[in-house]
Backbone as XML, in Angstrom:
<?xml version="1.0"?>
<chain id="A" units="angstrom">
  <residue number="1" name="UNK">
    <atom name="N" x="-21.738" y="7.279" z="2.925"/>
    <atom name="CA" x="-20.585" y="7.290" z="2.041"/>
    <atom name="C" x="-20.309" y="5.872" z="1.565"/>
  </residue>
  <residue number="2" name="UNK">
    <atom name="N" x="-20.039" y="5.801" z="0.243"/>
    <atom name="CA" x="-20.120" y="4.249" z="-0.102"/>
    <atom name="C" x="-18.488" y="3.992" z="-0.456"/>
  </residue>
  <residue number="3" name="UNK">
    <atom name="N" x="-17.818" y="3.042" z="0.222"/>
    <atom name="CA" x="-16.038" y="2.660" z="0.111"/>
    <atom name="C" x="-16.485" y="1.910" z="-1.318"/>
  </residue>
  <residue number="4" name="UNK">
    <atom name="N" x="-15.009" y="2.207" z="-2.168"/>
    <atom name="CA" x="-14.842" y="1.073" z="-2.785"/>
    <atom name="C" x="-14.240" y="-0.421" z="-2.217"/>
  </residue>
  <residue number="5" name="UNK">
    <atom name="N" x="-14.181" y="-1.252" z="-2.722"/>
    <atom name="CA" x="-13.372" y="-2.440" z="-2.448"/>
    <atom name="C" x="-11.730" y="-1.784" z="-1.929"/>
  </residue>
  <residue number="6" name="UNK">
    <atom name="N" x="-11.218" y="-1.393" z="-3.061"/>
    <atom name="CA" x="-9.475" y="-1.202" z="-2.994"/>
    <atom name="C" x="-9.384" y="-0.125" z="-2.215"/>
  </residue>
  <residue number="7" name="UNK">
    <atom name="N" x="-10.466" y="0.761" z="-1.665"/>
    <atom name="CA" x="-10.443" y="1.647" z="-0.721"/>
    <atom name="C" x="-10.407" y="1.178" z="0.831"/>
  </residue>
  <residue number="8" name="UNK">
    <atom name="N" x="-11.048" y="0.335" z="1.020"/>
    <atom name="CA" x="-11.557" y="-0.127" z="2.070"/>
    <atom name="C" x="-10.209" y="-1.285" z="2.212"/>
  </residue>
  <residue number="9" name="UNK">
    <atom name="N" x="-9.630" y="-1.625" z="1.506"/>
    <atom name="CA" x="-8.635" y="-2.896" z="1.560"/>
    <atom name="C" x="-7.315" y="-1.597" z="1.868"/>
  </residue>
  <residue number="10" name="UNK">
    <atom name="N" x="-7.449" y="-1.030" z="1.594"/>
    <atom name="CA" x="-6.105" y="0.277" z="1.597"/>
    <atom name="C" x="-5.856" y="0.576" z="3.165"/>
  </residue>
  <residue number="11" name="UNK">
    <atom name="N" x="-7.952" y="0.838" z="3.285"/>
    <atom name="CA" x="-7.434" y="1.610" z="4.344"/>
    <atom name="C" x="-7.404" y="0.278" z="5.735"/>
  </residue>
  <residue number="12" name="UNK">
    <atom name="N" x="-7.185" y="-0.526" z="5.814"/>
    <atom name="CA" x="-7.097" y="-1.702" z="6.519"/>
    <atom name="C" x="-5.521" y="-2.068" z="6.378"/>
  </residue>
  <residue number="13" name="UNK">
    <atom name="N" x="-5.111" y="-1.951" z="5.527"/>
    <atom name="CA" x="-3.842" y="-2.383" z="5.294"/>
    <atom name="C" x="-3.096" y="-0.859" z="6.108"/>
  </residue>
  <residue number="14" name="UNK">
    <atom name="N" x="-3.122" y="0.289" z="5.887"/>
    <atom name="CA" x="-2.673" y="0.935" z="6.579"/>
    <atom name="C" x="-2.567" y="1.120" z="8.206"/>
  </residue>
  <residue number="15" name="UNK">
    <atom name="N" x="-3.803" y="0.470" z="8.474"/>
    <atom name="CA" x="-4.372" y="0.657" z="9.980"/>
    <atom name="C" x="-2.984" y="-1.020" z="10.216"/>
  </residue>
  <residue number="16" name="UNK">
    <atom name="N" x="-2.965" y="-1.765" z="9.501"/>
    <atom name="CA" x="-2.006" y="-2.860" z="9.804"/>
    <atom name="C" x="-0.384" y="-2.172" z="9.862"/>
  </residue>
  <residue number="17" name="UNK">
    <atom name="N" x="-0.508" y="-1.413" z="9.002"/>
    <atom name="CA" x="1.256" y="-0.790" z="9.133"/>
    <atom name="C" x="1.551" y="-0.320" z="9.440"/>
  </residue>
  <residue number="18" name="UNK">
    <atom name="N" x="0.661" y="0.719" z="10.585"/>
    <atom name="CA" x="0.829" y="1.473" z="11.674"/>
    <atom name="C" x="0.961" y="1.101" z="12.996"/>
  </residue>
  <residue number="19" name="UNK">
    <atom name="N" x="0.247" y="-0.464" z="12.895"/>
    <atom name="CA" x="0.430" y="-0.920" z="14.253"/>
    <atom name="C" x="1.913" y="-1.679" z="14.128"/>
  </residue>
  <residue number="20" name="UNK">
    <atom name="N" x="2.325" y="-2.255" z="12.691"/>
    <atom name="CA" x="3.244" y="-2.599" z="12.954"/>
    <atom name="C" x="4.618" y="-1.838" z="12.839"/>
  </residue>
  <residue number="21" name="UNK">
    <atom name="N" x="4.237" y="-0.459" z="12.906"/>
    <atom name="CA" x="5.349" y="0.436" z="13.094"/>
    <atom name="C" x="5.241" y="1.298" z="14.136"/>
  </residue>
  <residue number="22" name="UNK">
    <atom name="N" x="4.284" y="1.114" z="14.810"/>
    <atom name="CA" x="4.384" y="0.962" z="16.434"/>
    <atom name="C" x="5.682" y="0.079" z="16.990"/>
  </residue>
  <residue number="23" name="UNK">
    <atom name="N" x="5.302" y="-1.130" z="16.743"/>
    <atom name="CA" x="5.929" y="-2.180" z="17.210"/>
    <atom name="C" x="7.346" y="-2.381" z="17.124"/>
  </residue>
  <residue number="24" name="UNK">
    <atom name="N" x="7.896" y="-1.931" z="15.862"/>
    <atom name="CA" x="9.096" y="-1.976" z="15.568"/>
    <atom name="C" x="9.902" y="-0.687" z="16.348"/>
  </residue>
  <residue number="25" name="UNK">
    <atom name="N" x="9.324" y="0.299" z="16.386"/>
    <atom name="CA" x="9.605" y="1.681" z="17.233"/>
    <atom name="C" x="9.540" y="0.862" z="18.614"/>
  </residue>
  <residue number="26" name="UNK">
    <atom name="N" x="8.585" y="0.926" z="19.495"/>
    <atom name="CA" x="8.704" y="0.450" z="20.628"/>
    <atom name="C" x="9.550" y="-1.055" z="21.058"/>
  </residue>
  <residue number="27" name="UNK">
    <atom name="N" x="9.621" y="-2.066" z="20.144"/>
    <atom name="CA" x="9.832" y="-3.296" z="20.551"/>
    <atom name="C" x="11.761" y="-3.177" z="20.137"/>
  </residue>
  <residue number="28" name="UNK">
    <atom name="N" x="11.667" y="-2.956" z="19.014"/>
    <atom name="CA" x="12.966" y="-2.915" z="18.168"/>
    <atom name="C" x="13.561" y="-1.835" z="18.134"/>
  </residue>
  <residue number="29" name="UNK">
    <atom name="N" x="13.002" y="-0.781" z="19.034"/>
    <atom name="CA" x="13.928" y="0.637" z="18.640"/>
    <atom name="C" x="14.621" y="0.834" z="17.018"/>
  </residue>
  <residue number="30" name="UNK">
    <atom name="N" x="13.664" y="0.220" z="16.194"/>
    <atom name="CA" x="13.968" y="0.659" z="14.993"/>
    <atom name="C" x="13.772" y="2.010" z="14.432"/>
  </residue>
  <residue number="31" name="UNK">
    <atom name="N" x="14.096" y="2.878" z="13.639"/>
    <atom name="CA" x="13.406" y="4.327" z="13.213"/>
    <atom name="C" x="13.402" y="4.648" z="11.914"/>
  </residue>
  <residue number="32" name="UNK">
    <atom name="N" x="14.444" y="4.153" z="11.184"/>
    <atom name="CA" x="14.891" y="4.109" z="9.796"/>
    <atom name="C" x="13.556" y="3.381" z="8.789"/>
  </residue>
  <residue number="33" name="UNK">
    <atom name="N" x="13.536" y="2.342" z="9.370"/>
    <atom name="CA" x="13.205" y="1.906" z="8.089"/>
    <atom name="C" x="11.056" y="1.170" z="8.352"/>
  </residue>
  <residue number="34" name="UNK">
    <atom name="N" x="11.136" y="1.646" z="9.725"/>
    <atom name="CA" x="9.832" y="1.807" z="10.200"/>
    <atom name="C" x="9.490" y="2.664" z="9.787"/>
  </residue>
  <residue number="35" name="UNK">
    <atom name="N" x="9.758" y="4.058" z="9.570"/>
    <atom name="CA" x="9.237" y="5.173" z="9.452"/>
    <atom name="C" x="9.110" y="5.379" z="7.534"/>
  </residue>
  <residue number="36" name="UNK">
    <atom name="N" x="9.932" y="4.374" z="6.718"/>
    <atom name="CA" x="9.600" y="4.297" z="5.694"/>
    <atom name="C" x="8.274" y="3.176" z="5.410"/>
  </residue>
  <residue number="37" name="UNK">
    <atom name="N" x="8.236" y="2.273" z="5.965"/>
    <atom name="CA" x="7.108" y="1.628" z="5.330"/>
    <atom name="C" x="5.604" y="1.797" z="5.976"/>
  </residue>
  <residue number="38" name="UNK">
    <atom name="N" x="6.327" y="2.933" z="7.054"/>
    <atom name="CA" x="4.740" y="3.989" z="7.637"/>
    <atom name="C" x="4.430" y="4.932" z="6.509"/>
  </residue>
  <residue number="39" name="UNK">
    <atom name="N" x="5.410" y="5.479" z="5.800"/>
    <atom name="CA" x="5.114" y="6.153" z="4.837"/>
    <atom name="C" x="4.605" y="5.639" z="3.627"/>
  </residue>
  <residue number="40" name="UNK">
    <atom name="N" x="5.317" y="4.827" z="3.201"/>
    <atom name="CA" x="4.518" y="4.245" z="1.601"/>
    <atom name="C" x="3.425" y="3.117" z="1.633"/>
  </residue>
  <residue number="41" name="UNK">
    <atom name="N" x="2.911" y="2.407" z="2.728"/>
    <atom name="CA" x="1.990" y="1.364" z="3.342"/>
    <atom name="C" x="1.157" y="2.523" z="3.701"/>
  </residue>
  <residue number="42" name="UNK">
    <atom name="N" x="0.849" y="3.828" z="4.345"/>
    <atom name="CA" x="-0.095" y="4.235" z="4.339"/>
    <atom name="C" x="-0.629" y="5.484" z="3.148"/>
  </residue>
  <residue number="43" name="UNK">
    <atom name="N" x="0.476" y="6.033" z="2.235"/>
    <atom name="CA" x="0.318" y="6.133" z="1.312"/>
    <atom name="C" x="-0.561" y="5.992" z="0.213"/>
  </residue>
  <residue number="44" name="UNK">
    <atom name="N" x="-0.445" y="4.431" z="0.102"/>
    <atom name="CA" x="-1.318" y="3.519" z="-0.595"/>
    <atom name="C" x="-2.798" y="4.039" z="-0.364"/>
  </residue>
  <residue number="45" name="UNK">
    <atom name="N" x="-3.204" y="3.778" z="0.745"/>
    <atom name="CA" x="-5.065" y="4.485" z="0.574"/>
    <atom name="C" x="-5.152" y="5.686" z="0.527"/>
  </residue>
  <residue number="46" name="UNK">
    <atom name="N" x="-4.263" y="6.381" z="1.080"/>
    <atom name="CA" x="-4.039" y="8.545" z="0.779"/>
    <atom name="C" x="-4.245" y="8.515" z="-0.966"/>
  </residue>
  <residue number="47" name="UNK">
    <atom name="N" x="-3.789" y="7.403" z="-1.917"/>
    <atom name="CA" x="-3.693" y="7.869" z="-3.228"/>
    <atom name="C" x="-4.758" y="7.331" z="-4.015"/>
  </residue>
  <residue number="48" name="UNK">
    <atom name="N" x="-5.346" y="6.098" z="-3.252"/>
    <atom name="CA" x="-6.867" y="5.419" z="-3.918"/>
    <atom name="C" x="-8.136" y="6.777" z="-3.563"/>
  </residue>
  <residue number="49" name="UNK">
    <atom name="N" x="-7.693" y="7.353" z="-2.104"/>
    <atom name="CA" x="-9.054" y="8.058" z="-1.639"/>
    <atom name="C" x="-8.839" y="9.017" z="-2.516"/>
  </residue>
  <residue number="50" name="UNK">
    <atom name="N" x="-7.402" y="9.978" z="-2.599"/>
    <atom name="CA" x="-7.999" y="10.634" z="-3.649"/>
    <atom name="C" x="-7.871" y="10.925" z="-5.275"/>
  </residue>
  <residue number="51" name="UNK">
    <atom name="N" x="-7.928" y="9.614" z="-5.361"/>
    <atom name="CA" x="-8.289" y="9.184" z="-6.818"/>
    <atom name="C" x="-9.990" y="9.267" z="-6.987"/>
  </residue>
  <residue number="52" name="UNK">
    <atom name="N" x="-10.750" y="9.120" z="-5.846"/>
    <atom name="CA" x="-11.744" y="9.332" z="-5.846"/>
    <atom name="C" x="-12.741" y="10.627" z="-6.419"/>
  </residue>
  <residue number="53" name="UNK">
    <atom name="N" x="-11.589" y="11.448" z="-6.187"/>
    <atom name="CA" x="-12.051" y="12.604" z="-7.360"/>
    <atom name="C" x="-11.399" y="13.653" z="-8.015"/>
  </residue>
  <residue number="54" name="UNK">
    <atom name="N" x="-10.633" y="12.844" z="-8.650"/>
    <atom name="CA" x="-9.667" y="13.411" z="-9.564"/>
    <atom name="C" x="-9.947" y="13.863" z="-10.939"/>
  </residue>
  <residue number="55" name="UNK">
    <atom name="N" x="-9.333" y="14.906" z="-11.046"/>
    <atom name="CA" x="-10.248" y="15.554" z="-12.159"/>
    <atom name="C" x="-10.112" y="15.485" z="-13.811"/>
  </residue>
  <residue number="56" name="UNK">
    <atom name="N" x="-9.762" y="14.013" z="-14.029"/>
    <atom name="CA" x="-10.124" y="13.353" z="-15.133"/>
    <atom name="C" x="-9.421" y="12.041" z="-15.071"/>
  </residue>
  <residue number="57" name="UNK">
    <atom name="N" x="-9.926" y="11.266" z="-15.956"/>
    <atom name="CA" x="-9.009" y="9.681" z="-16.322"/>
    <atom name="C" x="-7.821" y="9.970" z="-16.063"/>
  </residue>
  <residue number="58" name="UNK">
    <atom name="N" x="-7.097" y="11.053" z="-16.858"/>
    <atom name="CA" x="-5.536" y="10.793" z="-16.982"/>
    <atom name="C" x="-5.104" y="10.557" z="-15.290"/>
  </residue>
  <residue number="59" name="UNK">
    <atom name="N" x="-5.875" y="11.798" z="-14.454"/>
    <atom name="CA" x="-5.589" y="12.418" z="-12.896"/>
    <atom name="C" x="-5.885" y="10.804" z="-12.153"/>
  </residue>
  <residue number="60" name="UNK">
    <atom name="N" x="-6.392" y="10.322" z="-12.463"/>
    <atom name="CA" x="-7.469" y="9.163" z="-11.785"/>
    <atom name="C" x="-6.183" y="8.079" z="-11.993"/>
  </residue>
  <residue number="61" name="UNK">
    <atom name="N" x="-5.509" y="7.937" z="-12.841"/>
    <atom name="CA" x="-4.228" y="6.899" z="-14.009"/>
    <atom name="C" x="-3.449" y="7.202" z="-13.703"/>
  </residue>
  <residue number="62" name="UNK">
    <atom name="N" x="-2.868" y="8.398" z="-13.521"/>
    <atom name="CA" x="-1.744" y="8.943" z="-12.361"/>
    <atom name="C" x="-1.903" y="8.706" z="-11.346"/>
  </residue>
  <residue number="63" name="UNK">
    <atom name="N" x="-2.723" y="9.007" z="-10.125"/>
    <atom name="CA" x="-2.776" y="8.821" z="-9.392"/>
    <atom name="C" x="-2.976" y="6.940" z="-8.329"/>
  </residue>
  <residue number="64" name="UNK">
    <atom name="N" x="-3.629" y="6.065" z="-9.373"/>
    <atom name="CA" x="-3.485" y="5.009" z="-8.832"/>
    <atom name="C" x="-2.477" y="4.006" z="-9.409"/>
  </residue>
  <residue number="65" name="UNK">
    <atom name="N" x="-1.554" y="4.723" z="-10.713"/>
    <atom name="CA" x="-0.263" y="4.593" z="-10.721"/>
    <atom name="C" x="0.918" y="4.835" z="-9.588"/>
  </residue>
  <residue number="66" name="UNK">
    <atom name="N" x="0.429" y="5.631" z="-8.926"/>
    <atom name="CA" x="1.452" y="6.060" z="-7.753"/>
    <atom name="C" x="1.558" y="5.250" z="-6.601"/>
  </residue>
  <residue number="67" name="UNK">
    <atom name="N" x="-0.015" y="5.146" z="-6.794"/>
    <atom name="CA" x="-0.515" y="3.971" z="-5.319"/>
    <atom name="C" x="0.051" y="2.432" z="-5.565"/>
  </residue>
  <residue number="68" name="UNK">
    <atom name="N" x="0.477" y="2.142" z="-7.033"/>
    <atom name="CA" x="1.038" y="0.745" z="-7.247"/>
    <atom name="C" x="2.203" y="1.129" z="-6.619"/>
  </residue>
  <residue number="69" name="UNK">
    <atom name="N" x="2.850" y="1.519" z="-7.261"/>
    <atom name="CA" x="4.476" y="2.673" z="-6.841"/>
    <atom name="C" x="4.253" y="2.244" z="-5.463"/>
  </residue>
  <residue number="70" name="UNK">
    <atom name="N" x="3.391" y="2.672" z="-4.858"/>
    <atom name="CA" x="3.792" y="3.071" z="-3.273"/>
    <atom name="C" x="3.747" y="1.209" z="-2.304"/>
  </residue>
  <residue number="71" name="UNK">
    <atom name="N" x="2.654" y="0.740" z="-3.372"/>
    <atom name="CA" x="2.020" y="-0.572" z="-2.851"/>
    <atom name="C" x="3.476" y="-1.559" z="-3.119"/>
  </residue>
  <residue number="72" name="UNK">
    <atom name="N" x="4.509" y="-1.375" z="-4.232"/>
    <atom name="CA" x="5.446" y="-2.174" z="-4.857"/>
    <atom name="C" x="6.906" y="-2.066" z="-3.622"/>
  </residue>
  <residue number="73" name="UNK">
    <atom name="N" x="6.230" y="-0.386" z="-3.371"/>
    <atom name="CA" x="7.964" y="-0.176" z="-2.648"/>
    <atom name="C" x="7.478" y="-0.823" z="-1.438"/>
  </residue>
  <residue number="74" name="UNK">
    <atom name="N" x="6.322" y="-0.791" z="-0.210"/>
    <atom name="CA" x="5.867" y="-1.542" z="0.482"/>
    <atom name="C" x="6.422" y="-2.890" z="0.759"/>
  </residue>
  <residue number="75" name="UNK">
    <atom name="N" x="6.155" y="-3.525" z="-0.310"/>
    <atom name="CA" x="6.307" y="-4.973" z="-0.195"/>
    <atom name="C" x="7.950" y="-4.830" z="-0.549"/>
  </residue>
  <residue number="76" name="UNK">
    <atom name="N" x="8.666" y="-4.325" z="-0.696"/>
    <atom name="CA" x="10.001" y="-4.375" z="-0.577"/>
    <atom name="C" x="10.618" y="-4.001" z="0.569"/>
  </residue>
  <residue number="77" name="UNK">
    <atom name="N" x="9.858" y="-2.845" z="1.360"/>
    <atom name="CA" x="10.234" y="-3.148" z="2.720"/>
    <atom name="C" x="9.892" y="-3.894" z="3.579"/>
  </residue>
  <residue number="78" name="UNK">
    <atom name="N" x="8.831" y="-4.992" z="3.541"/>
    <atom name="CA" x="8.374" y="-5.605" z="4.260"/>
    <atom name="C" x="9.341" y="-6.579" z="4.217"/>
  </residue>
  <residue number="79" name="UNK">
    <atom name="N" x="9.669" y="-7.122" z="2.549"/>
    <atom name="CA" x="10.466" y="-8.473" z="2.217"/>
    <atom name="C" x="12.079" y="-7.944" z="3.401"/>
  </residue>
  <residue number="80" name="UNK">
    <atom name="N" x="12.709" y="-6.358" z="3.255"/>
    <atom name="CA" x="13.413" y="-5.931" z="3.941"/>
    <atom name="C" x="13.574" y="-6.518" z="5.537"/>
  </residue>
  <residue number="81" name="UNK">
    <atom name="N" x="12.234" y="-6.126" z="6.286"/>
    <atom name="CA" x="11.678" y="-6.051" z="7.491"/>
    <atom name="C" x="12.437" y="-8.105" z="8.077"/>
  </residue>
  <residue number="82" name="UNK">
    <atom name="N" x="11.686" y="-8.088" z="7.252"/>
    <atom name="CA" x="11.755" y="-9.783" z="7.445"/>
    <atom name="C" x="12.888" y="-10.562" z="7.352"/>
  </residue>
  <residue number="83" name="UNK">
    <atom name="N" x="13.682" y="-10.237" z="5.891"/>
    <atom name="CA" x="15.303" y="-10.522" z="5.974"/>
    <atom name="C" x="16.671" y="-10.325" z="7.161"/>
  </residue>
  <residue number="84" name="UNK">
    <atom name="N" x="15.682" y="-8.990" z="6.956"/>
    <atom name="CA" x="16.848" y="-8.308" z="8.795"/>
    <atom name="C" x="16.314" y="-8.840" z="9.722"/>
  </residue>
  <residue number="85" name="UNK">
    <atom name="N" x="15.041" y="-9.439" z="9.952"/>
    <atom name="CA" x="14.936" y="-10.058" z="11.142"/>
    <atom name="C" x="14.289" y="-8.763" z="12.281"/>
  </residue>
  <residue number="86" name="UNK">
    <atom name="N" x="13.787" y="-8.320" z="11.713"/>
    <atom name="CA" x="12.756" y="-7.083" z="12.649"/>
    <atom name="C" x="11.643" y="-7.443" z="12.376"/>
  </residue>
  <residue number="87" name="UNK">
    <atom name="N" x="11.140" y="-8.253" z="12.025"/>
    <atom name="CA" x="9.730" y="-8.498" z="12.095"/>
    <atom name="C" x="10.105" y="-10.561" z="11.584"/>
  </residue>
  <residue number="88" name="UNK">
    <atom name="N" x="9.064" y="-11.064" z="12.470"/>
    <atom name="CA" x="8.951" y="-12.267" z="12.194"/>
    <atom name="C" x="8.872" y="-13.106" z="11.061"/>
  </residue>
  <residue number="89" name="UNK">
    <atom name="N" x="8.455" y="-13.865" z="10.955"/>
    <atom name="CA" x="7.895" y="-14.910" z="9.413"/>
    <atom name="C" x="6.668" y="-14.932" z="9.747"/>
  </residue>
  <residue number="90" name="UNK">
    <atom name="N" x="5.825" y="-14.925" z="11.095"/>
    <atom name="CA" x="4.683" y="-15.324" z="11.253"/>
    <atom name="C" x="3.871" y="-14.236" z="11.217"/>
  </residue>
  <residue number="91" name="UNK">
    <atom name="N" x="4.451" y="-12.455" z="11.819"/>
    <atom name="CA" x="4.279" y="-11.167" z="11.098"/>
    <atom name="C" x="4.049" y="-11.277" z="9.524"/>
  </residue>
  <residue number="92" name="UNK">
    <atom name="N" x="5.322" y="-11.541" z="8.864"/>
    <atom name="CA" x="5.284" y="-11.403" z="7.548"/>
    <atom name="C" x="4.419" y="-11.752" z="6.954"/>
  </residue>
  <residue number="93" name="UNK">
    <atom name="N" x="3.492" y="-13.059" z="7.515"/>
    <atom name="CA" x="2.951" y="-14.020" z="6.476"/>
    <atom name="C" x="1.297" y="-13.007" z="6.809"/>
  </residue>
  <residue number="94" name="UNK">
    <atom name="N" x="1.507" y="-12.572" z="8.265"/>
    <atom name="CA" x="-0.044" y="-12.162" z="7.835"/>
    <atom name="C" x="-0.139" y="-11.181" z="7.105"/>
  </residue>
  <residue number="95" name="UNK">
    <atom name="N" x="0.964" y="-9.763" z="6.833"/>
    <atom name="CA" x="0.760" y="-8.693" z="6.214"/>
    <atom name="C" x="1.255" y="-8.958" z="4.858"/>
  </residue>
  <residue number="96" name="UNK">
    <atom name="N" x="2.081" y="-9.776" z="4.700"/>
    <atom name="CA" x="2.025" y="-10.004" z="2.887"/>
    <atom name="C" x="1.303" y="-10.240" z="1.662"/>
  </residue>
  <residue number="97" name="UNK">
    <atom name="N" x="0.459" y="-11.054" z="2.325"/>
    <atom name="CA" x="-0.646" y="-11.062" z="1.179"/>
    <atom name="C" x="-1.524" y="-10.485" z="1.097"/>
  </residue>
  <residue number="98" name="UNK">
    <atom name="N" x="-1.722" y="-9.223" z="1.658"/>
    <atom name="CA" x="-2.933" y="-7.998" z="1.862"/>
    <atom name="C" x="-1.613" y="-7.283" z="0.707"/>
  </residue>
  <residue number="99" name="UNK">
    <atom name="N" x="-0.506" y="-6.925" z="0.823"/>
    <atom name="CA" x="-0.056" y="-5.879" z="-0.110"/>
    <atom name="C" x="-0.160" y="-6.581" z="-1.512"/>
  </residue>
  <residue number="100" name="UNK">
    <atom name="N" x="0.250" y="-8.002" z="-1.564"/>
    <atom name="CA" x="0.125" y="-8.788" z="-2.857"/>
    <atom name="C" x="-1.049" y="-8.511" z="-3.764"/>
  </residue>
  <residue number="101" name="UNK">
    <atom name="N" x="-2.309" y="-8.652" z="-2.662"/>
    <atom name="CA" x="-3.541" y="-8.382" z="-3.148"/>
    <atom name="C" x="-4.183" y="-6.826" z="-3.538"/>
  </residue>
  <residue number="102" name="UNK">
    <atom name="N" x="-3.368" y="-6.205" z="-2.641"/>
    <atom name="CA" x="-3.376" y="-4.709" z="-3.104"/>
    <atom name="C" x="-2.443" y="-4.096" z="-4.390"/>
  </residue>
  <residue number="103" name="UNK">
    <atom name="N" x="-1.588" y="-4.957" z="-4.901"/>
    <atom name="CA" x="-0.984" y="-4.792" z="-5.853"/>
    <atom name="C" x="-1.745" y="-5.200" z="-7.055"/>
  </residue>
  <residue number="104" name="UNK">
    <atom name="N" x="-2.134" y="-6.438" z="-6.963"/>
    <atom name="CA" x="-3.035" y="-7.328" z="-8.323"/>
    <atom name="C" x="-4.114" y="-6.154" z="-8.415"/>
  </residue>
  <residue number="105" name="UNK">
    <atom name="N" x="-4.962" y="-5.779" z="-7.400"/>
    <atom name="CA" x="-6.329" y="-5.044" z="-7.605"/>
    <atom name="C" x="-5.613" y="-3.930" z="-8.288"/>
  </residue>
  <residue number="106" name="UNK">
    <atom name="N" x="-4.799" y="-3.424" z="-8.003"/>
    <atom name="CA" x="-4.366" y="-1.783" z="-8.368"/>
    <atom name="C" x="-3.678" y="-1.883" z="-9.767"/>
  </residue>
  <residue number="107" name="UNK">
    <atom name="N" x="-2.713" y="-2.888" z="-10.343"/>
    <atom name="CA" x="-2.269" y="-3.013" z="-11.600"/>
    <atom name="C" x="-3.502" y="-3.607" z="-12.355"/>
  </residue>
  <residue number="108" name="UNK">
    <atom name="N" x="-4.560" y="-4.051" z="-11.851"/>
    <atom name="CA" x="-5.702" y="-4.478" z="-12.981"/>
    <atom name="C" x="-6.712" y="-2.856" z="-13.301"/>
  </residue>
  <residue number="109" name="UNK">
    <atom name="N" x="-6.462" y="-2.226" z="-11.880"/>
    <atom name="CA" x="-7.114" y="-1.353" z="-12.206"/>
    <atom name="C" x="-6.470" y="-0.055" z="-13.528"/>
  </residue>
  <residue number="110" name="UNK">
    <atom name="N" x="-5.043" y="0.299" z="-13.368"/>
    <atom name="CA" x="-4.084" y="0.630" z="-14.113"/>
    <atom name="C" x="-4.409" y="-0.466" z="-15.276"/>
  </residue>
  <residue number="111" name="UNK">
    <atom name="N" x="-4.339" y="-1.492" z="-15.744"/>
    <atom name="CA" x="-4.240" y="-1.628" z="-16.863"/>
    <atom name="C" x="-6.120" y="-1.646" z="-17.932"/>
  </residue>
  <residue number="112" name="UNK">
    <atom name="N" x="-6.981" y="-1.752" z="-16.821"/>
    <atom name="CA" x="-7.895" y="-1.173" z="-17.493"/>
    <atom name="C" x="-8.442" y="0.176" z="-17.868"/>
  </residue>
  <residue number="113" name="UNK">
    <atom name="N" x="-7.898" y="1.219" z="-17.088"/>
    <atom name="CA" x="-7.958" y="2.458" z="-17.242"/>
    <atom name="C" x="-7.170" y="2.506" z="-18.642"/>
  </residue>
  <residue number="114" name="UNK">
    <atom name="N" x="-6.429" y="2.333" z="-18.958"/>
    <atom name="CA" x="-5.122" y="2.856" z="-19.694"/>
    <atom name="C" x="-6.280" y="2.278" z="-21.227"/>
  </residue>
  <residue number="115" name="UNK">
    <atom name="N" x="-6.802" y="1.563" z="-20.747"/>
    <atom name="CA" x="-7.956" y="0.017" z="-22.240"/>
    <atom name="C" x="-8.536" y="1.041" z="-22.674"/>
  </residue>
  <residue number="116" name="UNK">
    <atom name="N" x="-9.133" y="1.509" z="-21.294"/>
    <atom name="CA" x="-10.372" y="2.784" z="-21.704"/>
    <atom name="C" x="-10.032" y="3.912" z="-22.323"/>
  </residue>
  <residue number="117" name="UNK">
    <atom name="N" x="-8.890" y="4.464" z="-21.836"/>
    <atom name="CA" x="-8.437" y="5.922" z="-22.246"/>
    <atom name="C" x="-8.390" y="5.696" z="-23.815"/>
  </residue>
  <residue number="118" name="UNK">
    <atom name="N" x="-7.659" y="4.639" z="-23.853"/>
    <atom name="CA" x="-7.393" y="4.162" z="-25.411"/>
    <atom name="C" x="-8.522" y="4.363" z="-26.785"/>
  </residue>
  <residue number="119" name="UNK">
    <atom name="N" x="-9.600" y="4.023" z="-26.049"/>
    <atom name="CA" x="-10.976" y="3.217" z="-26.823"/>
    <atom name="C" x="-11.584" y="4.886" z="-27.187"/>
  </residue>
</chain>
C-alpha cells in the first residue's frame, strides 16, 4: 500500500493527539476539551484517507476541505490547551508545528484542486 505524504503526516499527528489526550484525561482530569481535540486532530487523517477514493474531484475538494476545517479547529484547541495551562509550552511547541504544516500541505492542496477543476 503506498501512503501519501499528507497521509502519513495525518496519521502521525493523530497517533500524537491521542497520546496527548491520554495525558490530559489521566494527568489533568480534563474531559471537555480533551475529548474535543481527540476528535478533530484525529479527524484530520479519517478525511485525507478517505479522500483517497472519493468519487470525483468535487468529493476529493470536499472532503480535504473538511480536513483543513478539522486541521484549523485543532490548532485552536491546542492554542486553547496551552493558554489554560493544561498542556505546557514545551508540549505545545512540539505538536504545533506538525498541525501548521498540516494546514499549509492541505490549503495548497485545496487551492490546487479548485486550479484544476477550473481548467
Amino acid at each position: 500500500m503506498t501512503t501519501s505524504i499528507i497521509d502519513a503526516k495525518a496519521y502521525s499527528f493523530a497517533l500524537q493527539i491521542i497520546l496527548l489526550y491520554k495525558q490530559l484525561v489521566s494527568e489533568k482530569k480534563e474531559f471537555v476539551l480533551s475529548k474535543q481535540i481527540l476528535r478533530s486532530g484525529t479527524a484530520i487523517g479519517a478525511l485525507v484517507r478517505e479522500s483517497e477514493h472519493a468519487q470525483s474531484k468535487r468529493d476529493f475538494l470536499n472532503k480535504i476541505n473538511i480536513a483543513l476545517k478539522e486541521a484549523n479547529e485543532t490548532k485552536y484547541w491546542l492554542q486553547l490547551l496551552r493558554d489554560s495551562g493544561y498542556i505546557s509550552s514545551s508540549t505545545f511547541k512540539t505538536i504545533y508545528p506538525t498541525i501548521d504544516e498540516l494546514i499549509r500541505i492541505l490549503a495548497a492542496i485545496v487551492k490546487t484542486t479548485k486550479r484544476n477543476l477550473l481548467l
